[in-house]
C-alpha positions in Angstrom: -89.5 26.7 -169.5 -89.1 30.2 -169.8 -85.9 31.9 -170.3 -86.4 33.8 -166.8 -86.8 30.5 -165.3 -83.6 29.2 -166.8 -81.8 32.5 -165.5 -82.8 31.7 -161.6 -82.0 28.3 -161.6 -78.6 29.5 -162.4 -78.6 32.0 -160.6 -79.9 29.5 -157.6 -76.6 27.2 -158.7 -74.4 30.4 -158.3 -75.9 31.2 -155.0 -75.3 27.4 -153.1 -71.6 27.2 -154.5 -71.2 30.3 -153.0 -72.4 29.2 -149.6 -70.9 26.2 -149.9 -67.3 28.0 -150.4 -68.3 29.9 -147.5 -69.1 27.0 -145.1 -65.7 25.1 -146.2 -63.6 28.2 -145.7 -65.3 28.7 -142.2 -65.1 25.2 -141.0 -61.4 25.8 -142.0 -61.3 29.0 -139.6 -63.1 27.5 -137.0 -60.8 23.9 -136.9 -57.8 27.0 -137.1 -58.7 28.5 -134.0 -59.6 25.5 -132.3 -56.2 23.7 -133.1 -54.4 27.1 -132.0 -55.8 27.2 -128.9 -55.4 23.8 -128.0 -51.4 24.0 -128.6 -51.1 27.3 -126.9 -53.5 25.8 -124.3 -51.2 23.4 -123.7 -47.6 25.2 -123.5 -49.9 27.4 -120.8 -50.9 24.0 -118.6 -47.6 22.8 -119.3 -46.1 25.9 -117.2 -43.4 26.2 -120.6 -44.9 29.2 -121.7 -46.3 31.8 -120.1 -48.2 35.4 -120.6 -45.1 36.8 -122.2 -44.5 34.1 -124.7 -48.0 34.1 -125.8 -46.8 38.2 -126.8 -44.2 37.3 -128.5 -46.0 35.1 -130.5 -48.7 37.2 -131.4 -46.0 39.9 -132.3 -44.0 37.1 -134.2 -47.2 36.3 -136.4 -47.7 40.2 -137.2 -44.2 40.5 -138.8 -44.3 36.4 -140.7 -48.4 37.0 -141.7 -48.8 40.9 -141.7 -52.4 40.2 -143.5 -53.5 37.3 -140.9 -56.2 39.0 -139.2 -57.6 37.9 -135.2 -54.4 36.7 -134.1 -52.7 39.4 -131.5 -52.5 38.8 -128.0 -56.0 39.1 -127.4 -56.9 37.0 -130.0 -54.9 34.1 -129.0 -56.2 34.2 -125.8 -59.8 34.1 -127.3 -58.7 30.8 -129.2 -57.3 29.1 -126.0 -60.9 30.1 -124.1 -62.6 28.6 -127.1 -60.8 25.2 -126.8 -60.8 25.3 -122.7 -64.3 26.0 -122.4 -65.5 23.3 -125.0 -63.6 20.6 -123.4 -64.0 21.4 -119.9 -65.6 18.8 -118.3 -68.6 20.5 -116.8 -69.5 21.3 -120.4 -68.9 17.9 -121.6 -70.8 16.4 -119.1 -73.8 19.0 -119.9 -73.2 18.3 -124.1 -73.9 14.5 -123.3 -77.1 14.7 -121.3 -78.6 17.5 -123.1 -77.7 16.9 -127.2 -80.6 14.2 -127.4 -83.3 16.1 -126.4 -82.0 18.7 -128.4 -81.8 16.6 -131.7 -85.5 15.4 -130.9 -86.6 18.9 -130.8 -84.8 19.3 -134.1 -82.8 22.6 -132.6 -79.7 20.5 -134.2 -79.1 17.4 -136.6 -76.5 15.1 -135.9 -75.7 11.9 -137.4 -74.6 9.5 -135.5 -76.2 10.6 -132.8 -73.2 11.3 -130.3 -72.6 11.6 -126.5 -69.7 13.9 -126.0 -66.4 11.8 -124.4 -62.5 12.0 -125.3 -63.0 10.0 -128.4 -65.7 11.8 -130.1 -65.4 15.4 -129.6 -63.8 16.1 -132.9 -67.4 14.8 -133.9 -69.4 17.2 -132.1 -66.5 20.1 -133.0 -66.9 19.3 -136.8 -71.0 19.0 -137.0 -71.5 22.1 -134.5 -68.9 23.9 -133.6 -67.8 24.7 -136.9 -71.8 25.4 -138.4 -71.0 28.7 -136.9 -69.4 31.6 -137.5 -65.9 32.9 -135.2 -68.1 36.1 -134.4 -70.7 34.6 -132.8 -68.9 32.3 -131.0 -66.8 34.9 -129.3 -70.2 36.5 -128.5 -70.7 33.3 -126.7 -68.0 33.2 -125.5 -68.2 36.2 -123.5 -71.9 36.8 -122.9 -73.0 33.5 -121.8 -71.9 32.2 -118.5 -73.1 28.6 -117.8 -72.5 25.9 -119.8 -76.1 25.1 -120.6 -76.6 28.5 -121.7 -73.5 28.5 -124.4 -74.8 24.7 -125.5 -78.3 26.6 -126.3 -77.4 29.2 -128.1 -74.9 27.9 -130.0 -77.6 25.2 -131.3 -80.0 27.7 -131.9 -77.4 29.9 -133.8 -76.8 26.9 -136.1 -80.9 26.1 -136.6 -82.0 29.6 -136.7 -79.0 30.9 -139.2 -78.7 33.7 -136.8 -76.0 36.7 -137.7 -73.8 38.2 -134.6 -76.4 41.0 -134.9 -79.4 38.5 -134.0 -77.5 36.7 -131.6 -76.7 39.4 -129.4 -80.7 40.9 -129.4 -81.5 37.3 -128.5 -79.2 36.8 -125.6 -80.0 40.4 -124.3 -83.4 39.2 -124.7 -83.1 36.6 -122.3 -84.3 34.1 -125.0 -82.6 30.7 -123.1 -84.5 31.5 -120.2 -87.8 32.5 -121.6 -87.9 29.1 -123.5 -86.3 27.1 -120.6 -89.5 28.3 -118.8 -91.9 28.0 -122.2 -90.9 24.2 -121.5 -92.8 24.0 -118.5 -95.8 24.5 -119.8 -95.5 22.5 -122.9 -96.8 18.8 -121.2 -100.5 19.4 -122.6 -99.5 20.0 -126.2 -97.1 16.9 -126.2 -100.4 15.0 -126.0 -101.3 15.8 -129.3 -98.6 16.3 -131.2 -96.0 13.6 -132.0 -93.2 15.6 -132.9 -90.8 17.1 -129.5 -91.6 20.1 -129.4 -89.1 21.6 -126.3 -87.5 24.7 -127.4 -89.9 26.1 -129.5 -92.4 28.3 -128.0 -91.4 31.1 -124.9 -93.2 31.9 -121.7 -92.5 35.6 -122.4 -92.3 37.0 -125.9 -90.0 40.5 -126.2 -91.8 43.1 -128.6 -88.9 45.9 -128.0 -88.8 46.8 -131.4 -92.1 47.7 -131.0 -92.9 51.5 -131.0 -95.8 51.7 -129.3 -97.4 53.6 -125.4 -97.5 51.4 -122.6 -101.1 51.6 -122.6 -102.7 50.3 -126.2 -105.2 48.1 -127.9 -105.7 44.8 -129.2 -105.6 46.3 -132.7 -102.6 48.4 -132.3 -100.3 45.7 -131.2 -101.7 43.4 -133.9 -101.1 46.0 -136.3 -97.8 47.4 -135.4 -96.5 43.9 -135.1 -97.5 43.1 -138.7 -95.8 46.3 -139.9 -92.9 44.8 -138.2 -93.2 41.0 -138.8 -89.8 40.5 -140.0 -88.7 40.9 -136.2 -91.8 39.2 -135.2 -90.7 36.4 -137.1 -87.3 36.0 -135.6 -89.0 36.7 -132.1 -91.3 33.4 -133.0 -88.7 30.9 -135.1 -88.0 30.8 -138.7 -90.0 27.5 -138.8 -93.0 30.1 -138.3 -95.1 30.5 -141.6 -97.8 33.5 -141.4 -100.8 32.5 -142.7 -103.2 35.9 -142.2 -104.6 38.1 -139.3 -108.0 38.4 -138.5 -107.9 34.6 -139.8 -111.9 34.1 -140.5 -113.7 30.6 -139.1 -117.3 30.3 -139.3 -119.3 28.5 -136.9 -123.3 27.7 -137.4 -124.6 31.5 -138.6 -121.4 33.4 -137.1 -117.9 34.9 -138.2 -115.2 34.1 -135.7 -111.8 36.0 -136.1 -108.8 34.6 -134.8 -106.0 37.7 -134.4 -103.0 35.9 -136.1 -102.6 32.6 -137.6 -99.4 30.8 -138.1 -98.1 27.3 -139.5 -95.4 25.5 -138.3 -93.2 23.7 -140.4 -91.8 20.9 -137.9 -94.8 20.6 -136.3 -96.8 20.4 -139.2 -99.9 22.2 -137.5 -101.3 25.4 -137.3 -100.6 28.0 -134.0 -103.2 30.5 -133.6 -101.8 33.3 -131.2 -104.8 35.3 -129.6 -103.9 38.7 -128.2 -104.9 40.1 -125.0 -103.8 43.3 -123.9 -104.6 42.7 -120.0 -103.6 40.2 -117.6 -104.7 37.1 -118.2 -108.4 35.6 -117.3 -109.4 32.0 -117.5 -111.8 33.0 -119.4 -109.8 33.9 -122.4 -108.4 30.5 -122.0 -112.2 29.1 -123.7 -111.8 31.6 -126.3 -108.9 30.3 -127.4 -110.0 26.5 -127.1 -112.9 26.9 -129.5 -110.7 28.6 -132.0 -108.7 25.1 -132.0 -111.9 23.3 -131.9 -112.9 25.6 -135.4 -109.6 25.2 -136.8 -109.4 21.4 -136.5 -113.3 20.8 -137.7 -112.9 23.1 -140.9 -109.1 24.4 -141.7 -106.8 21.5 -140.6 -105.7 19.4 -143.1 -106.2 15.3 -142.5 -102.4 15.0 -142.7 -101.3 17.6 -140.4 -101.5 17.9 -136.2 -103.9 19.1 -134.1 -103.7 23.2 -134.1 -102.0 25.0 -130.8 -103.2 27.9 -129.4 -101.0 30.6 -127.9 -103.3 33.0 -125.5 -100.4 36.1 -125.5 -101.7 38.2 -122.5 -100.0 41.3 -121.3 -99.5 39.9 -118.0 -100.1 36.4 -116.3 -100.3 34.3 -112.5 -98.6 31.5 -112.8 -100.9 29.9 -110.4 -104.1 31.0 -112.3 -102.5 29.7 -115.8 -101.4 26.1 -113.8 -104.9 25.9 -112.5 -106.3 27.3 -115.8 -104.4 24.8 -118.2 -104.6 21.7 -115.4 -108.2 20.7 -116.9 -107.7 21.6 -120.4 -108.1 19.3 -123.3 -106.3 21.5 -126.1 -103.4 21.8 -127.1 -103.0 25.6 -125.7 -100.2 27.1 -123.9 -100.4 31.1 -121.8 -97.8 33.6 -122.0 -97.1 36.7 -121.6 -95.6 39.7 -123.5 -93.1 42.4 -122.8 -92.1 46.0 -124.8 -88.9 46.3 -123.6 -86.0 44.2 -123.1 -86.7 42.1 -119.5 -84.5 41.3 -116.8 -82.2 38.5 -116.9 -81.6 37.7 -113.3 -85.4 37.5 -112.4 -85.8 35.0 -115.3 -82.9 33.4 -114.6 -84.0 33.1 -110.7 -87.5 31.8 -111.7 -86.0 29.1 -114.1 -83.6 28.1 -110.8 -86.4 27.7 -109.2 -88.6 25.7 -110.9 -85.5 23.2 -111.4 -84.9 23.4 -107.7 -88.9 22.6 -107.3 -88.6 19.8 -109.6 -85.7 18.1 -108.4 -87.7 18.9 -104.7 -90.0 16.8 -106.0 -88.5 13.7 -108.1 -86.9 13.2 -104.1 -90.2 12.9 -102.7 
């Protein structure tokens, strides 16, 4: 072994202390805050103190901690929304039906598995609530408004390893509505592929950091999002792995190229995303199904799942793509992509409305 070699392990052993001293002395600020909030919480309920006391201590703090950081007024107040909010019982109730799907779809690991109640919430504050950072939980705080919404991207902050910085382009980017909606469509691939896959793909992707005209090719967007695939990679999931563009599969005497290849690590199968800069065609839907058919004949290993095909169109009819998909035997799914940020209350309508639909129909 190679002296180099011996220099990065330690360096590697250096590196996961360090993050392991970071975790304990964030779990410690996070259990701070949350205990803080529940006592002043309570002196609040308890009509014993009031908006005036809660000064006073913040101003008491300043003189008996001068270097304690977060804790004026405002502060406090922040800690006692934290604690209220996460044990409210709307949110409780939404934490108990929804954290087993979410484990399935691997968005979080718990162990035990828990349903929120009285008696286990220090279980779900300990193995999520403090996997994240006091910044990013005040930006959930504040930017999220239903309880669903705070429960997703709190998960996904713990999964993805997301900074305050990524968090806020992904909630601007409507990303819990974009995937609540991705789920609807994800019925055919569950066919093929053991693992849950809810929460992972979007029925809009958000390309705002691209620079590019409204009007552009195939080969531009390809191209300008490999010059930006860092983004592009956060946009997809870090489970993402790219494998090439312009991903070669031959078929009797002619070359087939496939736009952008991908492999997913959970899923253990390759996602081939075709690009079309138009709204889409049923048509492109059969391109994309005997890409699959290539990839799982002559690239897919024997141990890994049948490959998924994203068909990312510029624009899409959600009645063409139901019809489209209704018949299809791959595992392919339509969406559509956007160059600026999109708007949160039509997505947030159009999810609404497909639950209202649903629950419309479960009735009948």
């Amino acid at each position: 072994m190679s002296l180099e070699v011996q220099f990065s392990e330690i360096k590697n052993l250096i590196t996961q202390a360090r993050n392991r001293a970071y975790q304990a002395v964030n779990n410690e600020s996070i259990l701070l805050n949350w205990s803080v909030g529940e006592y002043v919480s309570t002196k609040l309920k308890s009509a014993s103190w009031g908006d005036g006391v809660v000064a006073q201590l913040a101003d008491f703090l300043k003189i008996q901690e001068p270097s304690l950081k977060g804790f004026d007024k405002r502060g406090i107040y922040r800690m006692v929304q934290f604690y209220d909010t996460y044990t409210n019982p709307e949110f409780v109730s939404t934490v108990s039906t929804q954290l087993e799907l979410l484990e399935k779809s691997n968005v979080v690991t718990l162990s035990p598995q828990i349903q929120i109640n009285d008696n286990q919430l220090n279980v779900f504050v300990s193995t999520v609530l403090t996997q994240i950072a006091w910044s990013n939980h005040l930006e959930i705080l504040v930017s999220c408004k239903t309880s669903e919404e705070k429960l997703f991207y709190m998960l996904m902050t713990k999964k993805e390893r997301w900074s305050v910085r990524d968090l806020r382009r992904q909630i601007k980017a409507s990303t819990f509505e974009r995937t609540m909606l991705g789920n609807q469509q994800v019925e055919q691939i569950q066919k093929h592929i053991p693992q849950n896959i809810t929460n992972i793909f979007r029925d809009t992707y958000v390309f705002e950091f691209l620079d590019i005209p409204v009007l552009h090719s195939e080969q531009t967007l390809r191209k300008t999002l490999l010059k930006n695939l860092s983004s592009f990679m956060k946009e997809l999931g870090n489970d993402f792995l790219f494998v090439g563009e312009e991903f070669k599969v031959s078929v009797g005497m002619q070359d087939f190229f496939i736009d952008l290849l991908f492999y997913h690590r959970d899923l253990q199968c390759l996602v081939a995303f075709e690009l079309k800069t138009e709204l889409f065609t049923p048509q492109s839907l059969a391109q994309i199904n005997f890409y699959l058919e290539a990839l799982d004949r002559d690239v897919k290993k024997p141990n890994e799942n049948p490959s998924i095909g994203i068909l990312l169109c510029k624009g899409k009819d959600d009645l063409v793509v139901e019809y489209a998909l209704s018949r299809s035997l791959n595992p392919a799914m339509i969406a559509d992509y956007q160059l600026k940020l999109p708007n949160k209350e039509i997505l947030q309508a159009k999810w609404l409305e497909l639950i209202e639909m649903s629950e419309n129909k479960d009735e009948i």
